[in-house]
N, C-alpha and C positions, 0 to 999 in steps of 0.2 A: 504493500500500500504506500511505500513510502512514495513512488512515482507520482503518485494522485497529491498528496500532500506539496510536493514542492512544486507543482505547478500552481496550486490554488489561491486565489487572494485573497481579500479580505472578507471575512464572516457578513451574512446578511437574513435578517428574518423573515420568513416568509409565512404567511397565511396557507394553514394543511386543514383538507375535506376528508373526513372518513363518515362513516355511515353510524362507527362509533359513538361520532358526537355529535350532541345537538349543535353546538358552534364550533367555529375553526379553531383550533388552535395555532401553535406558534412553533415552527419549525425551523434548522438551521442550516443553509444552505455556505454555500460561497463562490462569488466571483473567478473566475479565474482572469488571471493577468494578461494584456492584452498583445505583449511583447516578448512571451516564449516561443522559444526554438520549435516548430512542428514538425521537424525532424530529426529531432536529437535521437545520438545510439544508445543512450540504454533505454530508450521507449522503443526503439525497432527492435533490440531484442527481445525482449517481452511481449510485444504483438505478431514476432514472427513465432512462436512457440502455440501450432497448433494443435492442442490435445482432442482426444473426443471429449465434450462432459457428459458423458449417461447417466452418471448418478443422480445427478442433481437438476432434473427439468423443470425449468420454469423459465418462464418467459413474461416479459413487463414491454406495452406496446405504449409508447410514450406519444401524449397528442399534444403538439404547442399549438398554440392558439394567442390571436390578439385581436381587440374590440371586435369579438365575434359572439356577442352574447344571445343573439336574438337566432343561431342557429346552432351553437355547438352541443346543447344539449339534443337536439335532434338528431344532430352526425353521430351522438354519442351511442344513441338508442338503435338508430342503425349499424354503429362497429359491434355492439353487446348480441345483437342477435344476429350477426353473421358469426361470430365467436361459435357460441352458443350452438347456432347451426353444426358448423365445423367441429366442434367436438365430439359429435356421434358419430363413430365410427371411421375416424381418418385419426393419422398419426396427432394431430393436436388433442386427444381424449388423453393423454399419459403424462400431460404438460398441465403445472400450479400455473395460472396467465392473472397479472396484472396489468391493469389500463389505468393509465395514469395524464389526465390533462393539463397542461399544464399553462395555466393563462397570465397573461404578459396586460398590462397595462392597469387603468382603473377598470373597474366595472362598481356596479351599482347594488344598493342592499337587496334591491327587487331581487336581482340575480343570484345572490349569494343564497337567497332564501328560496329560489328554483333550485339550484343547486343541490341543497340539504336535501328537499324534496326526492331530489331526482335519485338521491344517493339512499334513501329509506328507503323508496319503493323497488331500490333493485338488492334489500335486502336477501330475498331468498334464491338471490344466483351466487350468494356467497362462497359456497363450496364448489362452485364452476369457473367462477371470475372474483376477483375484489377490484373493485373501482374507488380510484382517490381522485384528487387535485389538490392542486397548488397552485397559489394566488403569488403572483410577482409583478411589482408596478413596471419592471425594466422592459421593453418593449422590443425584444433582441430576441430572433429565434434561436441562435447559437445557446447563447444563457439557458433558453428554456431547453435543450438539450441536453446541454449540461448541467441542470440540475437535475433532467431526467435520470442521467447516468449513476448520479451521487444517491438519488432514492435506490435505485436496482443495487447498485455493491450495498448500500445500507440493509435489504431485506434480502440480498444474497440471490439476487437474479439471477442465471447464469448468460440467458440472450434477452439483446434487447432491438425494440425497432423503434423508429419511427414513422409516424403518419401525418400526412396533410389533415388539416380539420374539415376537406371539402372536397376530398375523395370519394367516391363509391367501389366500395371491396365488391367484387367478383367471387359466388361459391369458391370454397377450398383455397382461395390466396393464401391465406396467414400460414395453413397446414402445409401448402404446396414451400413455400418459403423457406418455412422452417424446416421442411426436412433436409432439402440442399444444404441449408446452415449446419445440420446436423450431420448428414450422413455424407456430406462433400468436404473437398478443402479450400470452402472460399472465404475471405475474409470479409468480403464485404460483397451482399447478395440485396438485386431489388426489383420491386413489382414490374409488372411490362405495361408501361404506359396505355391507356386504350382512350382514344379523344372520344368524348360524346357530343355530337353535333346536335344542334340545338333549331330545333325548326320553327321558334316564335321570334324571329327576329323579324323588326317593323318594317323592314323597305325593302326594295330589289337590289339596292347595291351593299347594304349591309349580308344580306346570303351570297351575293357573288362574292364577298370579301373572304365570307367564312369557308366558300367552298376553296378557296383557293389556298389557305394555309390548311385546309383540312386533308389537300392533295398533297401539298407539300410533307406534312406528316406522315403520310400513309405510303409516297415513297421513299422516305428515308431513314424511319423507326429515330431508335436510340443506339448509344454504341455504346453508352455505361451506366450503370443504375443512378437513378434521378433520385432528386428527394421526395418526389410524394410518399412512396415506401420503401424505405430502408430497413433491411435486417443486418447485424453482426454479436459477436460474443461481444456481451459486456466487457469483457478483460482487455478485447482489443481496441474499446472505444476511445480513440486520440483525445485529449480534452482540448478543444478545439480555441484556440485565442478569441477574446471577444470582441474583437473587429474586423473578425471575417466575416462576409456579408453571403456568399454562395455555399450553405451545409454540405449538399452533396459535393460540389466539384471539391472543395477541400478533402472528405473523406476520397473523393477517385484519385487525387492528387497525393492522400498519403498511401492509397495502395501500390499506385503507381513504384513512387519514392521508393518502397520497401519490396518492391517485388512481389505484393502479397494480388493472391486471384480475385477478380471479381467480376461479378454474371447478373447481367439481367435473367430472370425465370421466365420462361417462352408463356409456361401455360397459369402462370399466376397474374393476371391479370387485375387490372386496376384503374378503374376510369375517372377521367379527368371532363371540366367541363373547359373548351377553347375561349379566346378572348372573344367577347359582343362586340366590340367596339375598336377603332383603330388606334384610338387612345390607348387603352388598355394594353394591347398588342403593343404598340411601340415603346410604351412606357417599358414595357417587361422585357422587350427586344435591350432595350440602355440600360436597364437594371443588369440584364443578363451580360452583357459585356463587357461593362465596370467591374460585378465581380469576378467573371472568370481573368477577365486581365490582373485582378488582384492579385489571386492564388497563383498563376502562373507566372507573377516577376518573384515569388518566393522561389521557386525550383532553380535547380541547376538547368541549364542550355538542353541535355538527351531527355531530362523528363518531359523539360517544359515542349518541349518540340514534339515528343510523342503522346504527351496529355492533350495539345492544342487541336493535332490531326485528329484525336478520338472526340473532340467537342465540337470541331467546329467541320471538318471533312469528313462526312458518315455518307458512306456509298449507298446507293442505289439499295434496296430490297428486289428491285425486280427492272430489266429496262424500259425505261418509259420510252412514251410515242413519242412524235414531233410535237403533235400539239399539246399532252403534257409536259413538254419542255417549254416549250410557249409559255404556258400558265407558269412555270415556276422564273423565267424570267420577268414577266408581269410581276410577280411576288418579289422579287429582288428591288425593282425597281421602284416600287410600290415604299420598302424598306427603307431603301437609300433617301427615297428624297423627305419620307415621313420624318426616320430620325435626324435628317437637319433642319427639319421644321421644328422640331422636340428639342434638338438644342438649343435653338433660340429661343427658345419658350424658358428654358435655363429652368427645367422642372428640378427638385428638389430628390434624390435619393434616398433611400432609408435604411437602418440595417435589418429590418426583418427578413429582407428577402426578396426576390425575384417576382411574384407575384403577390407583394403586398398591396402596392399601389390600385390592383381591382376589389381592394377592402374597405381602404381609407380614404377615396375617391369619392367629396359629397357630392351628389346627385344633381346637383344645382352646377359645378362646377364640369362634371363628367359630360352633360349636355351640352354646356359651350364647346367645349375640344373635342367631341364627337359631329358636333354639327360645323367645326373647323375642318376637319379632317376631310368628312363626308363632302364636302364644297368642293374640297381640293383635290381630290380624287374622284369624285364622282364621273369625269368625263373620259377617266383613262379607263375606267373599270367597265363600263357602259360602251366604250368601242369598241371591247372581247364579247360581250355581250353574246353576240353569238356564238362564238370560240366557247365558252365558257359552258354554256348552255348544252350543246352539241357531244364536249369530251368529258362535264363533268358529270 
């Protein structure tokens, strides 16, 4: 443990949910420091030491979460019974599972007292699942990972994942996951993306938009496990500096670093909903760029060069036509001129994350830059029109 100790910072209380109690109590977390080495040797050799753990199975699904009050308990009620599902008769029936949320910023007494609720009436899945949370004002998804990790060694976890609070889990995901984690030797294993396309969007060139990153996705997947879900051993969990702003590329970044494996799972699936709006999109496209150029000016020149081809150069799934090359250069072009309209707008970054900006986005504002975007685009998208219509 000593590892975990000299990287840690300074102590901080945090507000803990159990079903135990009527009110929170007070639990004690810590920061870690935002200027440690993420790849010092004697944490690679400690994370390169992969044993099996059979003895001891249990698993702690850790959900951060920020100013998401008005849905996370429904995402919640959704991951408890696909759990729940999933443990009759698939490899996760033999596994103790903690679900642990863990929320970042203020929220309100309303909520605190849904919360209680929500944690008494899932009383009697006790001996199936325990579900907690933890209240933290820092609004930093790295932080809330890493105090997920510091709950798991505290109750003696042995694997842990993480999840997006705005996923939809696919029968058998968690089971499918964890058996790779188990019965393979990856370090770091994670869901397979699946975009859900969304057929209530208001206008003709808002669905030409969506079909068009929706093709781009479907021919190019992923080439390393993303963070909507992440599985690894607790033991090997990096505790990640808290001014890193992209979770997973940092974790592919230190498998990279250390030579350790890691695989997206073909048949564990796990669906995402795509941007509505060109804002949204762009925003995420500069969020995403920021951080991964973060993490990659840390590496040495062979990682950084072979981590950037796996993020940014992801080959074909299948050959495309003429005219879906067509539509994927539309979508480039589409890109380029968006995000220099975005940087003149000198929008603001955050460190939650890559898709924070489609959370904290008020609705009032979301609508001007939507109806910006939509102007400016509308005439390039409306000349594929038929292109589009035809191939997609």
């Amino acid at each position: 443990m000593n590892y975990i100790l000299e990287r840690l910072g300074t102590s901080v209380t945090v507000d803990y949910f159990d079903f135990k109690w009527i009110q929170p109590r007070k639990i004690i977390v810590h920061d870690p420091i935002s200027d440690i080495n993420p790849w010092e040797y004697q944490f690679m050799s400690y994370a390169s030491t992969n044993t099996q753990d059979s003895e001891n199975k249990s698993l702690i699904i850790v959900i951060p979460t920020c100013d998401s009050d008005f849905y996370v308990l429904e995402h919640l009620s959704r991951v408890v019974k696909n759990i729940c599902d999933d443990k009759i008769n698939t490899f996760l029936s033999e596994f103790l599972i903690h679900i642990l949320v863990v929320i970042n910023g203020e929220i309100s007494s309303n909520f605190k007292k849904q919360l209680m609720k929500f944690l008494s009436r899932h009383r009697y899945i006790k001996n199936l699942i325990h579900i907690a949370a933890i209240h933290a004002k820092s609004k930093s998804k790295v932080l809330a990972m890493n105090y997920g990790h510091q709950y798991a060694i505290g109750n003696n976890m042995n694997y842990i994942f993480f999840m997006d609070d705005d996923v939809i889990l696919y029968p058998r995901t968690i089971s499918r996951l964890l058996l790779e984690l188990v019965k393979g030797n990856y370090a770091l294993v994670g869901g397979n993306p699946s975009l859900i396309e969304l057929t209530c969007l208001t206008n003709q060139t808002k669905n030409l938009f969506s079909k068009i990153v929706t093709l781009k996705r479907q021919l190019t997947g992923y080439s390393l496990p993303v963070g909507r879900l992440l599985g690894m051993r607790t033991k090997n969990y990096p505790i990640i500096p808290n001014n890193i702003i992209a979770d997973d590329v940092f974790l592919n970044a230190f498998c990279i670093y250390h030579k350790l494996p890691q695989k997206i799972i073909a048949n564990a699936y796990v669906g995402y909903l795509g941007s509505t709006s060109y804002f949204q999109w762009l925003s995420r496209s500069l969020r995403i760029k920021v951080s991964d150029q973060q993490i990659l000016s840390l590496l040495p020149m062979p990682q950084r060069i072979q981590l950037q081809n796996l993020l940014h150069h992801i080959p074909f799934q299948y050959e495309p036509s003429q005219e879906q090359l067509l539509v994927l250069d539309l979508c480039r072009e589409i890109k380029i001129e968006g995000l220099r309209m975005l940087n003149n707008m000198k929008c603001s970054l955050d460190i939650w994350g890559a898709d924070f900006s489609t959370k904290i986005t008020s609705q009032n504002k979301l609508c001007i830059y939507d109806s910006y975007f939509n102007n400016s685009f509308s005439e390039i998208l409306l000349d594929f029109n038929k292109c589009l219509n035809k191939y997609l």
